[in-house]
N, C-alpha and C positions, 0 to 999 in steps of 0.2 A: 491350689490357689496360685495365683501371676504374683507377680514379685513386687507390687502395691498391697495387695492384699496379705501377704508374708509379715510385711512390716508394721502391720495396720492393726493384725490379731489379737495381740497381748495388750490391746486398749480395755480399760476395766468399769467398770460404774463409776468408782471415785473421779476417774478423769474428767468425769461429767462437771464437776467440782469446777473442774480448772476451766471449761471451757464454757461453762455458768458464768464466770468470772468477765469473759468476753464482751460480756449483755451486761454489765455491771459500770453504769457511768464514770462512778472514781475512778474507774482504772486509768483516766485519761486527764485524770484533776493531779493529784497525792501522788500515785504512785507511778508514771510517766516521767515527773521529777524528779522524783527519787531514784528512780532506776536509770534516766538518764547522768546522775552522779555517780551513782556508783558502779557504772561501769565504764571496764577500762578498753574495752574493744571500740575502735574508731566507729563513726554512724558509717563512714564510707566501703567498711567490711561486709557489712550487708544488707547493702541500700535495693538489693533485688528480692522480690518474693517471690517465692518457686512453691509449687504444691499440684499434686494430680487428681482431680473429680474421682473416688473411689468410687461412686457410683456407675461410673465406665466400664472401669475394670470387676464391678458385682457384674452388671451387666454380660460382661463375655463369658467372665470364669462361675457365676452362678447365678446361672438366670434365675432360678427359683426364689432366691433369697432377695434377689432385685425385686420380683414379681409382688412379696412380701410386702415390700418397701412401698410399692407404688399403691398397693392395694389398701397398706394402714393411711397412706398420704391420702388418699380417695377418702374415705372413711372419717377424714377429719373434716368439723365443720368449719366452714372458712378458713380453710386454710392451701387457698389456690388464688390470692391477691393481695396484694400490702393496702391498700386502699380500699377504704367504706365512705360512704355517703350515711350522715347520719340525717336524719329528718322527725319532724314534731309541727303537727299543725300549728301553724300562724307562727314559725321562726323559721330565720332562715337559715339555711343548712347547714349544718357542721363536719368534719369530717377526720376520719381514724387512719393512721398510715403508720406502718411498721416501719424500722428504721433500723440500721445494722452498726453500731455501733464502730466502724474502722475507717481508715483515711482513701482505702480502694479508688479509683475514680470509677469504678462499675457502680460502686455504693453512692461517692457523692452526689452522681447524676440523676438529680431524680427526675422520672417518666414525667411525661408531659402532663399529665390530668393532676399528678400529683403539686404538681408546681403552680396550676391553675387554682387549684382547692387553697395552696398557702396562701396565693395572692391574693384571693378574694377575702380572707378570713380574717377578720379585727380581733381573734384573740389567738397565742400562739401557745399551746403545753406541750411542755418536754419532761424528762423523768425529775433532773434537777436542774434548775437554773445555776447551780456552784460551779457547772464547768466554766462559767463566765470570768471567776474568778479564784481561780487554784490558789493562792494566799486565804483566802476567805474559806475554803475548804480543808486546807491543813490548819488551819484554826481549830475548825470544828471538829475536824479529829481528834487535837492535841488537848483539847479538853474532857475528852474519853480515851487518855492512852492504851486501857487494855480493850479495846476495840482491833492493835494496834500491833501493840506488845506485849512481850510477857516482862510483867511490872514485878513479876516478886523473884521467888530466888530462883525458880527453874525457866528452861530457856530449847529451845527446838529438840535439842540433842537428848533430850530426855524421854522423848515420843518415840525417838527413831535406834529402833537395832544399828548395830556396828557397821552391819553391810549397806545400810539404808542411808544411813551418816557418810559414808567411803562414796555410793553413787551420786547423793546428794553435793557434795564437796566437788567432786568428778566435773560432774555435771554444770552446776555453775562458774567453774572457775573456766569452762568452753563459752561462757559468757560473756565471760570476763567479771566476775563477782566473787568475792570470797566468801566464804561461808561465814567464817568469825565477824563479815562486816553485818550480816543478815539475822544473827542466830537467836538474836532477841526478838523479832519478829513474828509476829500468827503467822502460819503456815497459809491462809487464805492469802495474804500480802505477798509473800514470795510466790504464790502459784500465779498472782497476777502480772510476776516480771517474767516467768518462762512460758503461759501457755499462749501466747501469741506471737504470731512472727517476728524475728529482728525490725525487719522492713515495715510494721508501722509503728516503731517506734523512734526508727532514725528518722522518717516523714514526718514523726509528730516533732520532732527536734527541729527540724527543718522548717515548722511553722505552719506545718499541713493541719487544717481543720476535719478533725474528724462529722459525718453529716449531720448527728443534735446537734454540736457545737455550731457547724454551720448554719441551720436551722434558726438555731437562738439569734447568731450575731445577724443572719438575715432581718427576723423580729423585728429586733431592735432599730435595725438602720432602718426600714419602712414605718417605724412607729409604730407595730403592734403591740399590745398589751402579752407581755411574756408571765407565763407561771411557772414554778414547777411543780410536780405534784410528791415528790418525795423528797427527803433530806438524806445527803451525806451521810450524818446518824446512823438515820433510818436503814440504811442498804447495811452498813458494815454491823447495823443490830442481825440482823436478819442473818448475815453469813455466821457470825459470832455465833451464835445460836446453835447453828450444827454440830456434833460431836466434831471432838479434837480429832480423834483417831479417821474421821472419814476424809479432813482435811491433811492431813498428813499422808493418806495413802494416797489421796489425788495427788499433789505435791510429788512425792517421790514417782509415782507414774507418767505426771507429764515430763519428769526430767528424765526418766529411763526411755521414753519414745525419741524424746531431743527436734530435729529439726519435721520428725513423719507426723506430727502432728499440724505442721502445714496442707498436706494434702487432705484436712480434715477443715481447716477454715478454707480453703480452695473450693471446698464441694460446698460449704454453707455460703458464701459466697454466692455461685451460680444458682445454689436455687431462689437464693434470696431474688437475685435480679432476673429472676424468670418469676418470680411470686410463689413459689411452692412453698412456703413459708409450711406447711402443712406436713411437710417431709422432712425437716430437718431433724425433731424428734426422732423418728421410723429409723434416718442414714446414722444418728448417732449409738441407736440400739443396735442396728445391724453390724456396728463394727467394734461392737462391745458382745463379744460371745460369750463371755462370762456372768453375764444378767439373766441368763435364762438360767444358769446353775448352779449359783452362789445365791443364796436368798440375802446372805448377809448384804449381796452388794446391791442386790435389787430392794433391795429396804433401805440402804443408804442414798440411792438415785431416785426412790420414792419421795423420801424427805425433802432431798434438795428439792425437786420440781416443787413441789406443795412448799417449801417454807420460800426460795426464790422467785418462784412465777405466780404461782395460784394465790398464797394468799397476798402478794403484791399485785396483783391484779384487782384485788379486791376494794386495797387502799388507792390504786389510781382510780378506780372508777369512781368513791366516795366523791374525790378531793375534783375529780372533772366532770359531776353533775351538776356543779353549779354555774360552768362556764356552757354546760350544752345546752341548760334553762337558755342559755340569755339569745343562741344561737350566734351562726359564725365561726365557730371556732375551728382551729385546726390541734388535735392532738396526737401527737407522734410519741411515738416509746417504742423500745424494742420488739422488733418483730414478733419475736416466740413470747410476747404476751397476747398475741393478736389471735393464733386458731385456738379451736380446742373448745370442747363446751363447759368449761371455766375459763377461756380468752375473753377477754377483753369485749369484743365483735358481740360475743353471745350476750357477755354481761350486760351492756348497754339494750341490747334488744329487750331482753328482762326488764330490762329499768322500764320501757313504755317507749322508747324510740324506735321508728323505722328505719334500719341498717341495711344497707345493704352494699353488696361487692363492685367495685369498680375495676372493669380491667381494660389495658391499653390496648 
């Protein structure tokens, strides 16, 4: 293997954890804030993002396992377009666009038909309307603190071996964060400050709007009708929910990768803005070689997908059939709820709507 893929191998199922977390609204409400206090590393330290398409380097050094990739991405349904046309006799249209949760300008830009479909549309759903108002989101947490933290007498250090506490320490304090400042924290909450690049969080410091975010303040300035379809709550029930133990070993694997976990939203990234929404599953399996033989961890990245995507998919679709009745609408939410035959795309077809793919 090339020396991308070297660095890339010891990525585990748990890490799926951390980069779940990616597609997870809050992280850009609560914890953004948060993490911009308490770190002591300047934004101008690393205001660049660097990362390499590992599927490049599959490609040269194993074509087979690319081959794999392309053939599970084929295999998935709708999942080669961020954009659906929804339809239903006698309403007028509505329409599904996946959405990549980061400040990228490859991401903010969105393709032309998609920008056409928000304009036309009098109603606008996003995952949560709270990112409108990060006070009004740290509210809502602080009234569920063990959503949060650990409220009674034990605290991080408890989950983690000696060695695991030594890398974890290491590790953030390359951050600029100390561990003693964190350690009362869910381990979900800390994976949310290390498993994404420096560089969108110095931009979001900067006052860069990530795309729902800009989506929503769009909305709003045109005078759409804004929903959201899940709560603050709601998401950090969902992560809570998963064992301790699966969050903890994520956590400690996105900090023992450090900055190679870049060249992983790099590749999510481009396929996103090529619509392969459909492959980003398949490239995070493939560079998790440990899921085909560890059951333990394919049982844990089982979970996560089914309690993170699947059955919130379930709850978006509830909560946006009453704005598809009306017709009109635009509802955007993270991509990786959109393939797959529990996506989003399929569910809506189920429900009795005509879906179908829109590509540039």
């Amino acid at each position: 293997m090339n020396a991308v893929f070297s660095r890339l191998d010891r990525i585990s199922g748990p890490l799926l954890t951390a980069l779940g977390l990616a597609n997870a609204l809050f992280l850009w409400t609560f914890l953004v804030v948060l993490f911009v206090a308490l770190r002591s590393v300047p934004a101008s330290a690393a205001e660049t993002c660097t990362g390499n398409n590992v599927l490049d380097a599959m490609k040269r050094d194993d074509p087979a396992g690319y081959e794999r990739v392309l053939q599970e991405a084929a295999a998935t349904p709708n999942g080669d377009t961020r954009l659906f046309r929804i339809d239903k006799e006698g309403l007028a249209p509505s329409w599904l666009f996946g959405t990549m949760h980061l400040t990228d300008e490859r991401v903010i830009d969105l393709p032309q038909k998609a920008r056409a479909a928000f304009d036309e549309a009098d109603t606008v759903a996003i995952e949560s309307t709270e990112i409108l108002d990060p006070a009004k989101a740290q509210m809502a947490l602080f009234s569920k603190p063990d959503l949060t933290m650990f409220t009674g007498e034990e605290d991080l250090s408890d989950y983690l071996t000696e060695d695991q506490r030594a890398l974890l320490k290491d590790g953030l304090a390359k951050r600029g964060i100390q561990l003693a400042l964190v350690e009362r924290m869910k381990p979900w909450l800390i994976s949310g400050m290390v498993a994404l690049p420096p560089c969108e969080f110095d931009r979001k410091q900067a006052g860069a709007s990530f795309l729902d975010l800009k989506l929503a303040q769009d909305a709003e300035r045109d005078g759409k009708e804004l929903v959201g379809l899940e709560t603050i709550v709601e998401q950090f029930n969902a992560m809570a929910s998963l064992p301790m133990s699966f969050h903890v070993q994520g956590l400690v694997e996105s900090i023992a990768l450090g900055d190679r976990i870049d060249d992983v939203i790099e590749t999510m990234i481009q396929l996103y803005v090529k619509g392969e929404t459909g492959a980003i599953w398949p490239m995070l399996r493939s560079v998790s070689p440990e899921m085909e033989t560890n059951e333990e961890l394919a049982a844990g990245y089982a979970d996560f997908e089914e309690t993170m995507v699947h059955v919130r998919n379930k709850t978006m679709l509830d909560r946006a059939l009453p704005m598809l009745d009306k017709g009109g609408a635009f509802v955007a939410v993270g991509a990786l709820h959109l393939p797959g035959d529990k996506g989003l795309a399929h569910l809506i077809d189920e429900a009795g709507y005509t879906v179908t793919p829109v590509y540039e």
